[in-house]
C-alpha positions in Angstrom: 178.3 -98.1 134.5 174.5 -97.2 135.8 172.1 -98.3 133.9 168.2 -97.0 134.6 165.1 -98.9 134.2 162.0 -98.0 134.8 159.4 -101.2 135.8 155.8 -100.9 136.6 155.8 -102.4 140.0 157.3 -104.0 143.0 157.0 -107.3 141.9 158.9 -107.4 138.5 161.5 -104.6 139.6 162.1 -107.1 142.2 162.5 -109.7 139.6 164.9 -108.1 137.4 167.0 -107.3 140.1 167.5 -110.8 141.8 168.2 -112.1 138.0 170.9 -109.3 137.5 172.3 -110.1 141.1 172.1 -113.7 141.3 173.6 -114.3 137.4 176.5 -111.7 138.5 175.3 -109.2 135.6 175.1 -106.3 138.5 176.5 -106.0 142.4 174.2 -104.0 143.4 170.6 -102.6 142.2 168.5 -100.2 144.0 165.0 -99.8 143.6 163.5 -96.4 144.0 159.5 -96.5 144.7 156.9 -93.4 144.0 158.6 -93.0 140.7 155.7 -90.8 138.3 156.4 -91.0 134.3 155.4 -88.7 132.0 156.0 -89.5 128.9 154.3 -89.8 125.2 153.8 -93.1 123.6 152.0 -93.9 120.5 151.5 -90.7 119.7 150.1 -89.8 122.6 150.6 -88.2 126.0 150.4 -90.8 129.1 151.7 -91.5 132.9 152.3 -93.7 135.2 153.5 -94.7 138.4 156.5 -96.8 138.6 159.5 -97.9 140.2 162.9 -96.9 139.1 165.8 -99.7 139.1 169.2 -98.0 139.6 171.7 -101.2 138.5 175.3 -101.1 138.9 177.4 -103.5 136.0 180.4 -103.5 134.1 180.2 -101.7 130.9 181.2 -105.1 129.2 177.9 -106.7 130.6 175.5 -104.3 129.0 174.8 -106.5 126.2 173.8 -109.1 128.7 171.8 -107.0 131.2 169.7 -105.6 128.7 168.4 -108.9 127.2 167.8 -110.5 130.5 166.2 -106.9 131.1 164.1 -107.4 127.8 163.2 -110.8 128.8 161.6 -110.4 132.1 160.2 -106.7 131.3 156.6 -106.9 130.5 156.8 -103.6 128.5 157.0 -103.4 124.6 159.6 -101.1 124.6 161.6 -101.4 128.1 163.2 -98.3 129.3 167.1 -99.0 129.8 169.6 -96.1 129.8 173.1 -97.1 130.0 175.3 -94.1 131.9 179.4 -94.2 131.9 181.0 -94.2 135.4 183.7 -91.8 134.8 185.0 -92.0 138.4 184.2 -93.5 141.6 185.5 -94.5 145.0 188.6 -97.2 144.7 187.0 -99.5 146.8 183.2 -99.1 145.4 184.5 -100.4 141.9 187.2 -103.1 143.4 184.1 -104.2 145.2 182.3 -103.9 142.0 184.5 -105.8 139.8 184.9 -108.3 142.6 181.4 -109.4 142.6 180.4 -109.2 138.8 181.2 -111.5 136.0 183.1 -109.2 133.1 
């Protein structure tokens, strides 16, 4: 699966994406910079630059990405959208499988 996050800099996307790596909840995350959010929150209209973390995981680790996610996230309410893979190159997800933890 893909799962999006959204973080508010450099420093904790980085973070969040050595945990995922290094605890073998993801093989790979990119980290997008010069992301702009528009969204509303408490009621309200607001933005704000951001970085966007683009994590690759099993499906069966999405419980356990998204707490470690929660835990290291400074936001209340941490963005994380969880997206099916529904095909992919043979070796990409042999590799993939290879170098997560189910």
């Amino acid at each position: 699966m893909v799962v999006l996050v959204t973080v508010p800099d450099a420093s904790v996307g980085e973070s969040i994406a050595q945990a995922l790596l290094s605890e073998r909840l993801a093989a790979c995350v990119n980290r997008v910079a010069g992301v702009r959010s528009l969204f509303r929150w408490q009621g309200k209209l607001d933005s704000a630059d951001e970085q966007l973390l683009v994590v690759k995981a099993r499906r069966s680790a999405l419980p356990k990405v998204e707490a470690r996610v929660k835990q290291l996230h400074p936001y209340e309410v941490p963005e994380l959208l969880a997206l099916p893979v529904v095909a992919g190159g043979a070796a990409y997800l042999d590799w993939l499988a290879a170098e997560t933890d189910a």
